[in-house]
PATORVO-433568 format. One record per residue (C-alpha): x, y, z. Coordinates in steps of 0.25 Angstrom, whole numbers, padded with zeros to 4 digits, always signed. Each point is the difference from the previous one (the first is absolute). Layout:
XYZ...
***
This chain:
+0000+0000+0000+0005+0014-0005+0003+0008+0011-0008+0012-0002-0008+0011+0006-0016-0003+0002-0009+0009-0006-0007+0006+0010-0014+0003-0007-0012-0007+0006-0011-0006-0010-0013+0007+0000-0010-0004+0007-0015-0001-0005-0008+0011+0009-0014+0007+0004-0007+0011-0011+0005+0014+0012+0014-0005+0001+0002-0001-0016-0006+0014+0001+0011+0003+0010+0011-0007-0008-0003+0007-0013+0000+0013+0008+0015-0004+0005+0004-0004-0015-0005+0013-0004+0008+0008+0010+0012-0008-0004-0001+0005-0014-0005+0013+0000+0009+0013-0005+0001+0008+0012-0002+0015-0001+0013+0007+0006-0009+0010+0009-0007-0001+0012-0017-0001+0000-0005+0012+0010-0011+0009+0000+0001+0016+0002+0008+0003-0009+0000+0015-0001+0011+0002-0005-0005-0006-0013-0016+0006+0001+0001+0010+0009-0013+0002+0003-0001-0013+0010+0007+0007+0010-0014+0009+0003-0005-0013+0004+0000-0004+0015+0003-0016-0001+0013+0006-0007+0002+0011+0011+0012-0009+0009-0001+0010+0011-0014-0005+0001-0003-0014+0011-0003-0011-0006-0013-0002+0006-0002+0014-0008+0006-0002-0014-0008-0015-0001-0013+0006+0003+0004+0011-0012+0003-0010-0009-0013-0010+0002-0009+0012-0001+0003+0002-0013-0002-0013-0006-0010-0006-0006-0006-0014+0004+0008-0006-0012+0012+0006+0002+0000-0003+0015-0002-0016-0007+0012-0001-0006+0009+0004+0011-0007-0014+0009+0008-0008-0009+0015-0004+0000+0002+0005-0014-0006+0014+0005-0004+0009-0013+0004+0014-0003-0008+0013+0002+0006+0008-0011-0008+0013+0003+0007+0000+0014+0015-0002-0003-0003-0015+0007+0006-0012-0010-0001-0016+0002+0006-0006+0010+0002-0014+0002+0000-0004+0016+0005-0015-0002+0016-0001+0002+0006-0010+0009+0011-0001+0009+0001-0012+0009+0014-0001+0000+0006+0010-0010-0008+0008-0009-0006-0011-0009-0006-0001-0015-0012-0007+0004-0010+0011+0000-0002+0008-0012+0004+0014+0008+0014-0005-0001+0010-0004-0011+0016-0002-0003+0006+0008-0013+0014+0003-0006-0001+0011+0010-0001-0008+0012+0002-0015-0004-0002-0006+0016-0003+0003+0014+0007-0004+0013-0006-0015+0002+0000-0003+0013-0003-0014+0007-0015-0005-0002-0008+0006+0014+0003-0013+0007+0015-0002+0001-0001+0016+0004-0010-0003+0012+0011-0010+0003+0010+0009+0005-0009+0004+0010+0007+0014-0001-0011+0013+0001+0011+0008-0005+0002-0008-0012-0015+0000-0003-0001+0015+0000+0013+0001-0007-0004-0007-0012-0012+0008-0003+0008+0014+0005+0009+0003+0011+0013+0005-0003+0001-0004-0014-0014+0001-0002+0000-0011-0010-0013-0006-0007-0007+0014+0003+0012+0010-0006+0001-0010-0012-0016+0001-0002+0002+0014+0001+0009+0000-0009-0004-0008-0009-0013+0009-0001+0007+0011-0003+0003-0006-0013-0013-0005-0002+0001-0016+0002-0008-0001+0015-0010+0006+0006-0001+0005+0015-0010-0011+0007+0004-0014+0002-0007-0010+0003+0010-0008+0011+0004-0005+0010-0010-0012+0002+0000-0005+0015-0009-0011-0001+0001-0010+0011+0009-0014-0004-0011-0009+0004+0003-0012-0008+0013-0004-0006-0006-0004-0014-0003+0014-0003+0005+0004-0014+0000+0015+0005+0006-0001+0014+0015+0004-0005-0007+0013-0001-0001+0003+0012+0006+0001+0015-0003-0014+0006-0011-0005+0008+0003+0008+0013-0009+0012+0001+0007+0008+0008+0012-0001-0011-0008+0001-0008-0006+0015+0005+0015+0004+0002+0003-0003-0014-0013+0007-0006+0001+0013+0008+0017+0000-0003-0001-0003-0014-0011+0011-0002+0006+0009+0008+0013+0000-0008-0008+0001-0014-0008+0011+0006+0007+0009+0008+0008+0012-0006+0014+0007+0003-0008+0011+0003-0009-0005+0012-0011+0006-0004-0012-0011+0004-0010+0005-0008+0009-0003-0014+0003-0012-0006+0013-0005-0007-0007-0012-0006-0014-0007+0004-0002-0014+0006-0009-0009+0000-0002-0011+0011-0007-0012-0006-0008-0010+0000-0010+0003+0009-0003-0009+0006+0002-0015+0005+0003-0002-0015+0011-0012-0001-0004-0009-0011+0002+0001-0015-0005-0012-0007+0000-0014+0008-0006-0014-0003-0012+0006-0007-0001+0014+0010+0006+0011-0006-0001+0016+0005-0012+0004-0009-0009-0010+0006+0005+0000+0015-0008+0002+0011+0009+0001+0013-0006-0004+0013+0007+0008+0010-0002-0001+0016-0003+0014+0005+0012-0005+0009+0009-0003-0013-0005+0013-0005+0006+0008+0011+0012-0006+0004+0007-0005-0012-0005+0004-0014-0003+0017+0004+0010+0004+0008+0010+0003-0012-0010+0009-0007-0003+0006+0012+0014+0002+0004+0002+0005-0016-0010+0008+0002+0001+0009+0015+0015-0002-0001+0006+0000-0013-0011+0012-0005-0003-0007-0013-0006+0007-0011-0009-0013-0006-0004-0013+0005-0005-0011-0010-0012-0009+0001+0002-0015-0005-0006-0009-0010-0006-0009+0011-0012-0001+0010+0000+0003+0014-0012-0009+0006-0009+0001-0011+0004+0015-0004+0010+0004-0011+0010+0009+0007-0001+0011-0011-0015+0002+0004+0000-0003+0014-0003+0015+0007+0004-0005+0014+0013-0006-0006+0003+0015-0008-0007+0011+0006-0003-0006+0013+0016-0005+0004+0009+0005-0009-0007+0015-0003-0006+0000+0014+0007-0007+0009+0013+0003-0004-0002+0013-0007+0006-0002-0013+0007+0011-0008-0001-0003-0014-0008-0010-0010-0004-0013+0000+0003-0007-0012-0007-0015-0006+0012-0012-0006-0003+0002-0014-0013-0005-0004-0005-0003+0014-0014+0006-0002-0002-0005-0013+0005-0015+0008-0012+0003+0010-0010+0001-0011+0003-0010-0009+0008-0011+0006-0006+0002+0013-0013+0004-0003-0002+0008+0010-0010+0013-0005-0010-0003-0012+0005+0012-0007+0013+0005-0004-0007+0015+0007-0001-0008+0010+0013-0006+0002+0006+0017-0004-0011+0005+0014+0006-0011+0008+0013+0002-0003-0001+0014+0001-0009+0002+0013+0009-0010+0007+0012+0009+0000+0009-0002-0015+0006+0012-0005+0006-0006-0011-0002-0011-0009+0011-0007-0007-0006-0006-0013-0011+0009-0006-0012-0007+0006-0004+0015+0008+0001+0008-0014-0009-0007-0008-0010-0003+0012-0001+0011+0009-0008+0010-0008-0012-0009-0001+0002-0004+0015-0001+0016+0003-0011+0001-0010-0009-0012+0005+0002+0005+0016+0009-0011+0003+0010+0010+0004+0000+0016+0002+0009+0009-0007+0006+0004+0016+0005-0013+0001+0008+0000-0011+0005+0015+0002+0005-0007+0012+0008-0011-0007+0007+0010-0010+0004+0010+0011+0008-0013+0006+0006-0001-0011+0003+0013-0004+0006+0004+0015+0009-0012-0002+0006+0008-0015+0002+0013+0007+0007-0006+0012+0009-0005-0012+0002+0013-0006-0010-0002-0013-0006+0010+0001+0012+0011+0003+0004+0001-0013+0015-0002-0007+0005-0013+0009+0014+0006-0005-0003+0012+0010-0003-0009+0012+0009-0009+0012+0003-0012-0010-0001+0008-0014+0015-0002-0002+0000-0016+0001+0002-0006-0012+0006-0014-0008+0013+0003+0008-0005-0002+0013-0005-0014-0003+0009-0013+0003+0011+0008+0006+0010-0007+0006-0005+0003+0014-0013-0006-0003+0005-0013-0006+0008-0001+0011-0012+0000+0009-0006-0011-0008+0011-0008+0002+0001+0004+0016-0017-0002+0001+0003-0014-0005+0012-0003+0008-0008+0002+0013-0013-0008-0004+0007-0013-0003-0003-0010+0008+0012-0011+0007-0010-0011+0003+0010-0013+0004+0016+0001+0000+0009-0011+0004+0012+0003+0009+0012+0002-0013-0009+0004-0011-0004+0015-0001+0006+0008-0003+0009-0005-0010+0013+0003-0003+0002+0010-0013+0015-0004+0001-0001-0016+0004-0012-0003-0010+0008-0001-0014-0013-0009-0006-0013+0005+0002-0013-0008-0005-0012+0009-0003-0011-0007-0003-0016+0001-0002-0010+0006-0009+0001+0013+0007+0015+0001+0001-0001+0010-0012-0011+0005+0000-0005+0015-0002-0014+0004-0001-0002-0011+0010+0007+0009+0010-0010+0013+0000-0013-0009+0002-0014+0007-0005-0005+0012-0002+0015+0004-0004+0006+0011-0009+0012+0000-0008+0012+0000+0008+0013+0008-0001+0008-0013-0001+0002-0014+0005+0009-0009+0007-0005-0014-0001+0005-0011+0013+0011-0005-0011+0004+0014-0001+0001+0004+0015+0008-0014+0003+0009+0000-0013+0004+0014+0006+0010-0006+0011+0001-0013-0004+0003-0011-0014-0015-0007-0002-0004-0009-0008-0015+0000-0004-0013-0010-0004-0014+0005+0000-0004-0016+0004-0013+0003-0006-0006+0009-0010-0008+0008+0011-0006+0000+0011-0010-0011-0003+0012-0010-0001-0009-0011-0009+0013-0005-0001+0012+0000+0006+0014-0003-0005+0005-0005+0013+0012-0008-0006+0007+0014-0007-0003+0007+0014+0008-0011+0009+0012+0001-0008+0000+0015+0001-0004-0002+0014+0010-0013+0004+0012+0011-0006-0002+0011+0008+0005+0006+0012-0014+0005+0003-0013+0001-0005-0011+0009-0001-0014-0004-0004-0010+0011-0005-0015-0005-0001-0014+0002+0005-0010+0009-0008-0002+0010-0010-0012+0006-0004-0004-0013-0009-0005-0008+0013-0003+0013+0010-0007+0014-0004-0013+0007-0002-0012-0006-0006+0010-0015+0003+0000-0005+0016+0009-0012+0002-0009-0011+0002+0012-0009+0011+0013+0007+0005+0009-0011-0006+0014+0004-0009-0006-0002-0014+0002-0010-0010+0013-0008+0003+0008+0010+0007+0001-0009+0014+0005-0010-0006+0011+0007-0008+0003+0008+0012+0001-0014+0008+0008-0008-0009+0011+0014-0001-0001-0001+0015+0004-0015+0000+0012+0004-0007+0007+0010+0004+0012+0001+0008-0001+0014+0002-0011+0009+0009-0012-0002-0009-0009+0014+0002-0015+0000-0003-0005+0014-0007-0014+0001+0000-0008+0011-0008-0014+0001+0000-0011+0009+0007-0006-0010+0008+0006-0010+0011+0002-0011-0006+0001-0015+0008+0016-0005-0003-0002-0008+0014+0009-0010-0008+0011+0010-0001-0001+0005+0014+0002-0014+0005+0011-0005-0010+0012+0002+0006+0008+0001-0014-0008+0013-0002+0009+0008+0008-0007+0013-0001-0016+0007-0005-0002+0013-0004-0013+0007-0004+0002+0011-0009-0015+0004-0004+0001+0007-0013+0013+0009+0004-0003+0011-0012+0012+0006-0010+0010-0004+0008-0003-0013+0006+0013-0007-0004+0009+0010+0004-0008-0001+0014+0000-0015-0001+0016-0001-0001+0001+0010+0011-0007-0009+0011+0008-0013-0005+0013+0006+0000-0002+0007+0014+0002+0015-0006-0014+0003+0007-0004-0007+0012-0014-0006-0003-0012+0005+0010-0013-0001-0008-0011-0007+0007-0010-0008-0005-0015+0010-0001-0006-0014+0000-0002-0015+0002+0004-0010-0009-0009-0011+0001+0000-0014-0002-0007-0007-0013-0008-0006+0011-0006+0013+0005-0006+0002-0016-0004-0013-0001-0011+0001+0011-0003+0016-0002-0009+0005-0008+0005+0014-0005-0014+0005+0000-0001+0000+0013+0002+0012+0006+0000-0002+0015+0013+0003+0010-0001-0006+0011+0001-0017+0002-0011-0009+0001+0002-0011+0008-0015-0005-0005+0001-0003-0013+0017+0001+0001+0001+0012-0007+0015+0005+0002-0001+0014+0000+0007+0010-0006+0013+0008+0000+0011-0001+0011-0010+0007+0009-0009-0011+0001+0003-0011-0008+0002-0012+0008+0006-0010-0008+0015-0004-0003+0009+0009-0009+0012-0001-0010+0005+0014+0005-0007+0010+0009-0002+0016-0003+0010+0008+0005+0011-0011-0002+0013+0002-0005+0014-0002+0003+0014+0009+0000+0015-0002-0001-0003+0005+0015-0005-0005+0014-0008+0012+0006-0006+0000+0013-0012+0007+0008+0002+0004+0015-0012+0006+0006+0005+0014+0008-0012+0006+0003-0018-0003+0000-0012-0001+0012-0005-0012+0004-0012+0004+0004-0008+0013-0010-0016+0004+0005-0009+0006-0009-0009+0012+0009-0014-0004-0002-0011+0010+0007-0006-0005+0014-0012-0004-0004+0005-0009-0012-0006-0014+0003+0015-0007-0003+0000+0005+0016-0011-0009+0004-0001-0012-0010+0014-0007-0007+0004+0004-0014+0007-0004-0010+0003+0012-0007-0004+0016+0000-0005+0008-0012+0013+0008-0006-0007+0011+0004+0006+0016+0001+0001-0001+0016+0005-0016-0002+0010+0007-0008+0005+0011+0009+0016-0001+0002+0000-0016-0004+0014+0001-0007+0010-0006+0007+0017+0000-0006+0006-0015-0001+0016+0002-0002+0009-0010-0006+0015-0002-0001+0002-0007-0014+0014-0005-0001+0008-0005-0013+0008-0013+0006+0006-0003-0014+0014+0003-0005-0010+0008-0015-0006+0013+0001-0016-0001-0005-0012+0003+0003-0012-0007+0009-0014+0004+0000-0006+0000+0016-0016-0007+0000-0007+0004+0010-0010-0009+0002-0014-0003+0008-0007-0012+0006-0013+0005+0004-0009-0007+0010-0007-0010-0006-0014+0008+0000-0009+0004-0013+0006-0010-0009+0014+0009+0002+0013-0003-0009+0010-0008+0004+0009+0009-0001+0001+0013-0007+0011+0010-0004+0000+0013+0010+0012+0005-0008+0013-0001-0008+0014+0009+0001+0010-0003-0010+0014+0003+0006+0013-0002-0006+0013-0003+0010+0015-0003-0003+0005-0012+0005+0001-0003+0015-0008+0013+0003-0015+0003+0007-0010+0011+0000-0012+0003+0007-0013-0001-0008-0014+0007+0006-0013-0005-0003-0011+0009+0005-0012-0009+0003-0015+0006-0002-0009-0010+0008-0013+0005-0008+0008+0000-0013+0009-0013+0001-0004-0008+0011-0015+0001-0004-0009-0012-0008-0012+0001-0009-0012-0007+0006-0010-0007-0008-0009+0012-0002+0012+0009-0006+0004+0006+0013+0013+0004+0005+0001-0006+0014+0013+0003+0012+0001-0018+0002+0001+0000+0016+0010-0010+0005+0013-0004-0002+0007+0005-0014+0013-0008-0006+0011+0008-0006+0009-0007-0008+0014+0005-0006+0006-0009-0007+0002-0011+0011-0003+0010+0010-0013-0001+0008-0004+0012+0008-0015-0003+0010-0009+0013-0001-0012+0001+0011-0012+0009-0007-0010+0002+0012-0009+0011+0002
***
């Protein structure tokens, strides 16, 4: 067998009438002529009279200036701004605009708000959102989006300086990791919600904020999404567009909104989309309670809320919800959408208006959203040239600085699952043979994941290792589906080597959207080639897996021949480069896993369909997550190994903590097992736990600190559950102190069965790492 590079394409699947609308939109966006200009409206230098009107007077609020604008507008005009391709108002200096751009990690293609030209060929790829949320590093999370080299914001600024993206964006997506054969679970931070909240409101925070600190402006708009309990794409005959979820009030509360909410209070996020799927017998894009009741209401949105494409015309026609497409416009519309990606509200609405199915106020209401979220982005202030970021341009895009951070984002995300004493980190100067082997050893696309864009260049695993060290190279298989696999060719690459390296698991073939996994196995015959390269090697023989989802290689873990795992998720533009640097000790791994890998048994006897958390010891149900699943694992979340031993030493936290309850609360005269989290529960209920974290090895690196909770066992109560998480880097044989502030009625709390959040009475379990710390909560 030749040895030669693997083509990374994947084959095209065969899929549902909204998503080829989407697709064609990407194919169109990929081969469109960009114009070399910025879209924005008040342009008074070019028709002076639009400076006499007020929605173009920028010393006007905001408030003000929408009111001005909608005012002037007819009931068709105020139409074609509800949809995603908005229209243009000629006779008020207003042109189209197209809302749907994307940037889940790096401003993507898919969208067709955005595309690549000779001008600017690639942005900064960064790993896929789960390798990311592996580093456990807030910093990093905010970083990537902005911070100090303000990456995926400045180069979409940029880049709509020159005309190829737009300003909103429809990312990050913070679903919930419920079930490890979903396609689209890479996409996101893990299966822990409180993770997942800190990587929302980061990640928004770091698109949104600008350099200027001014909080009523935005540098670019997000988009948290899909909202919500939406976590299966197409599985065994149950796919998004049909789905009913059935969700615990409990479930509701505890696991599948706190990262919207979080996104929401404290990331300030300018949109929040609705999902494809149903909610207990309601779509979620005409649900009122879901929209206006909690995300407008409760958590006092300021922006829009946007449909996933074609989701309204999904609840008319494929889920039959309304009889009449007026219908399906009102519903949509009254429930609380602003904005409609697909065309379904401008070619409906005007007859829903017309037959009283909804009044023209409602819509007013909807446009204005949408209109504040344009003028927090500068729209409507004329020339962008003359504003903060008008002098961004091709040259700030893929700069050294920023490709440098995709190489460090991946760095700290890979995961060391398993090493054997003597095998990592290999020697650059010992190992004169290296074997490299697997279907994703050379692989490039494979390394971005989906919803991608053109990166600015790639270094492949065979790259990264060839670096530092001679290698010699097989694919084993033709891809990742390994039908067949040339075990003979790979053992003799593998028998001569000093060491080998092998690179399998996924690609986008056997895991993304509209495709969940249907068992957690490596495809095709890739155990067996990595087993029969085991059995033959003299060498340290290291296991590289790269996939979205956890995947059950409990043959590996218990082989000891297979000296070393790592999990690479999809590790973006520079993935190799990454790669090499963990296996030849330039970087000191300390990714941890953001969730549990389970075994085949676990899918075996789980339907995905089901969406409760919590075990059932009746019928045998598992649960879910590392939360409350009960049931053996392959590798837990937050596992992970370093090239270091750190260890935890409690300095400083009460034993006893009391919640003030008034006199006449009937907790004083009868047992309780919990108090509401009310204002008076929650008076002074912080309480400071210190830690001395010390670095016993001989490497510098760094370790991520879990604080965890075991609550009393009362309302159905996790576990455990993560409290908090500070990533602190120490040189060799030194300490620090690390401080976690503790909020009883934020941390230590549980959702009971009705939704509400209760302080559990009795004694709480802390847990660092192997250290155990005995919490009294009394009143």
């Amino acid at each position: 067998m030749a040895m030669a590079s693997v083509s990374p394409q994947n084959s095209v699947p065969k899929v549902p009438v909204p998503l080829l609308f989407c697709m064609f939109l990407v194919f169109l966006s990929t081969h469109v002529s960009a114009q070399s200009s910025p879209v924005f409206a008040c342009d008074v230098v070019s028709n002076p009279s639009l400076a006499r009107l007020g929605f173009c007077n920028t010393s006007l609020g905001i408030n003000d200036r929408v009111v001005d604008l909608v005012k002037r507008l007819t009931l068709q005009e105020k139409i074609v701004f509800l949809v995603n391709s908005a229209g243009n108002v000629s006779r008020l200096g207003i042109p189209k605009y197209e809302w749907w751009s994307e940037a889940l990690h790096g401003v993507s293609y898919v969208g067709p708000g955005t595309h690549f030209s000779n001008d600017v060929a690639g942005a900064t790829s960064f790993p896929q959102v789960i390798l990311t949320a592996a580093s456990f590093n807030t910093s990093l999370f905010e970083a990537i989006g902005k911070m100090s080299l303000q990456v995926v914001s400045t180069e979409a600024r940029a880049m709509y300086n020159v005309g190829l993206a737009g300003l909103t964006f429809w990312s990050p997506n913070i679903n919930i990791f419920r079930d490890p054969r979903w396609g689209r679970g890479q996409e996101t931070p893990g299966e822990d919600p409180l993770l997942s909240s800190k990587y929302g409101s980061f990640y928004v925070k770091g698109l949104q904020q600008r350099d200027d600190g001014d909080p009523d402006k935005l540098k670019v708009a997000a988009c948290c999404k899909h909202y919500t309990a939406y976590d299966l794409d197409n599985w065994k005959g149950s796919d998004r567009y049909h789905f009913n979820a059935v969700v615990t009030k409990q479930d509701m509360d505890d696991t599948f909104q706190p990262p919207f909410k979080s996104c929401v209070i404290d990331g300030n996020v300018a949109s929040v989309m609705c999902s494809y799927n149903q909610v207990n017998g309601k779509p979620t894009c005409a649900d009122p309670d879901l929209l206006s009741g909690v995300i407008r209401g409760e958590w006092n949105l300021n922006g829009y809320i946007v449909t996933d494409c074609d989701s309204i015309d999904v609840f008319y026609n494929s889920q039959n919800y309304t009889k009449t497409p007026e219908e399906a416009a009102a519903a949509a519309i009254l429930a609380g959408v602003d904005l409609n990606c697909g065309s379904f509200l401008g070619q409906h609405t005007e007859a829903a208006v017309k037959g009283g199915l909804v009044n023209e106020h409602a819509i007013d209401l909807a446009v204005s959203n949408n209109f504040a979220t344009l003028m927090r982005l500068g729209f409507f202030d004329g020339d962008p040239s003359k504003q903060l970021y008008g002098k961004l341009g091709p040259k700030d895009v893929c700069t050294a600085e920023n490709q440098e951070l995709a190489r460090e984002a991946a760095r700290q995300g890979i995961v060391l699952l398993k090493n054997t004493a003597g095998s990592l980190p290999l020697s650059p100067t010992a190992i004169k043979n290296l074997a490299v082997i697997g279907p994703n050893a050379n692989v490039t696309k494979t390394m971005i994941g989906n919803y991608e864009g053109a990166p600015c260049k790639y270094t492949t695993p065979l790259q990264g290792l060839a670096a530092s060290v001679a290698t010699t190279y097989l694919p084993g298989c033709s891809n990742v589906a390994c039908s067949t696999a040339q075990v003979d060719d790979v053992k003799k690459l593998a028998a001569a080597a000093d060491a080998t390296v092998l690179v399998m698991g996924a690609d986008l073939s056997i895991e993304a959207e509209s495709r969940d996994r249907v068992d957690v196995l490596l495809p095709g015959q890739q155990q067996l080639l990595i087993t029969a390269v085991a059995n033959v090697s003299c060498g340290p023989v290291i296991l590289v897996i790269m996939s979205g989802g956890g995947i059950d290689v409990s043959f590996a873990r218990t082989n000891d021949k297979i000296t070393s795992i790592l999990w690479v998720g999809y590790p973006g533009e520079a993935g190799g480069a990454a790669i090499a640097d963990i296996i030849f000790g330039y970087y000191n791994p300390s990714g941890r896993l953001p969730m549990t890998w389970y075994p085949q048994s676990y899918v075996d006897k789980v339907s995905m369909t089901n969406m409760n958390m919590r075990p059932d010891p009746s019928n045998g149900y598992p649960g879910r997550t590392y939360r409350f699943y009960t049931g053996e694992t392959v590798y837990s979340f937050g596992d992970g190994l370093s090239y270091s031993q750190f260890t935890h030493e409690l300095i400083q936290a009460p034993r006893l903590v009391s919640v003030p309850l008034e006199e006449s609360h009937v907790c004083h005269s009868s047992e309780c097992q919990s108090v509401v989290a009310s204002e008076q529960t929650c008076q002074n209920s912080t309480f400071d736990m210190l830690l001395r974290v010390k670095n016993e090895g001989t490497i510098s690196g760094s370790h991520t600190v879990f604080l965890f909770s075991s609550p009393p066992a009362v309302h159905n109560s996790p576990q455990k559950h993560l409290v908090g998480f500070e990533k602190v880097f120490l040189n060799a044989q030194t300490g620090r102190h690390v401080r976690f502030k503790v909020d009883i009625c934020k941390d230590l709390s549980v959702v009971d069965e009705l939704g509400s959040k209760k302080v559990a009475l009795g004694e709480h379990v802390l847990h660092v790492g192997s250290l155990k710390h005995f919490l009294s909560v009394r009143i």
